[in-house]
N, C-alpha and C positions, 0 to 999 in steps of 0.2 A: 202263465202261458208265455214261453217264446217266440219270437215273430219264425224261429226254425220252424217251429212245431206248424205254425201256421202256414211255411213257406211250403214244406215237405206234403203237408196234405194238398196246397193248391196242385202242385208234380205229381203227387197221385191219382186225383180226376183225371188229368190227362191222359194218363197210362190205361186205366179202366175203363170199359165202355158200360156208361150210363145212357139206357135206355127209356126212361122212366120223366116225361117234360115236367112234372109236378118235384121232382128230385131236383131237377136242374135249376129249374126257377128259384127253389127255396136255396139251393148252392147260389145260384147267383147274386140274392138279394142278401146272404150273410158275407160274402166276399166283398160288394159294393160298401156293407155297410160297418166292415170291418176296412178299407181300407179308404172311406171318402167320409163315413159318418152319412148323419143322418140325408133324405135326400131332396137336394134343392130344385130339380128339375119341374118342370111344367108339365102337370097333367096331361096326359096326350088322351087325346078323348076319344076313343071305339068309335067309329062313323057307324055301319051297321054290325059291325062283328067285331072280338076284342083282336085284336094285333098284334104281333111278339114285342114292339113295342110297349102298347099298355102292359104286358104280363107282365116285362122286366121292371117294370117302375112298380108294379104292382107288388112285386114280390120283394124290392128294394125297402118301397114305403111302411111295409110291412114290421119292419124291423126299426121303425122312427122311434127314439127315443133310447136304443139299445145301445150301451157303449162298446163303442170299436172292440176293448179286449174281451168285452164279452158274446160279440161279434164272431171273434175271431175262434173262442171256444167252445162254439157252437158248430161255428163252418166246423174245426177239426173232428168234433164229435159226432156230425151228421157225416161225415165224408166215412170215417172208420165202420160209422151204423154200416153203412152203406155197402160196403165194399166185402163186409163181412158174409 
């Protein structure tokens, strides 16, 4: 996988309108963890309802233990599912 491949699909999201917040999330948690690694942040804890905060860490942590370049070929694979 080249970081092209991975840069070209990031410019593709943008282009496309994803509608879908279950799409987005799992987009954003394979991007974070393709480009920061696993995730060190602090739990942010739902007061009474989950938060876009908690989803995004949620969707990050998800992917704990998954290496960046396989990270990365996942984000390009879900993006292409996607758009197809």
């Amino acid at each position: 996988m080249s970081s092209n491949e991975f840069d070209n699909a990031v410019k593709l999201v943008k282009m496309v309108d994803i509608d879908d917040e279950d799409n987005l999330l799992m987009l954003y948690g394979l991007y974070k963890q393709a480009l920061q690694g696993d995730c060190q942040d602090f739990h942010p804890f739902p007061l009474i309802c989950k938060t876009k905060r908690y989803d995004r860490w949620s969707a990050w942590n998800k992917n704990k233990g998954m290496s960046r370049e396989d990270a990365m070929k996942n984000y390009v694979k879900q993006v292409y599912k996607l758009i197809e």
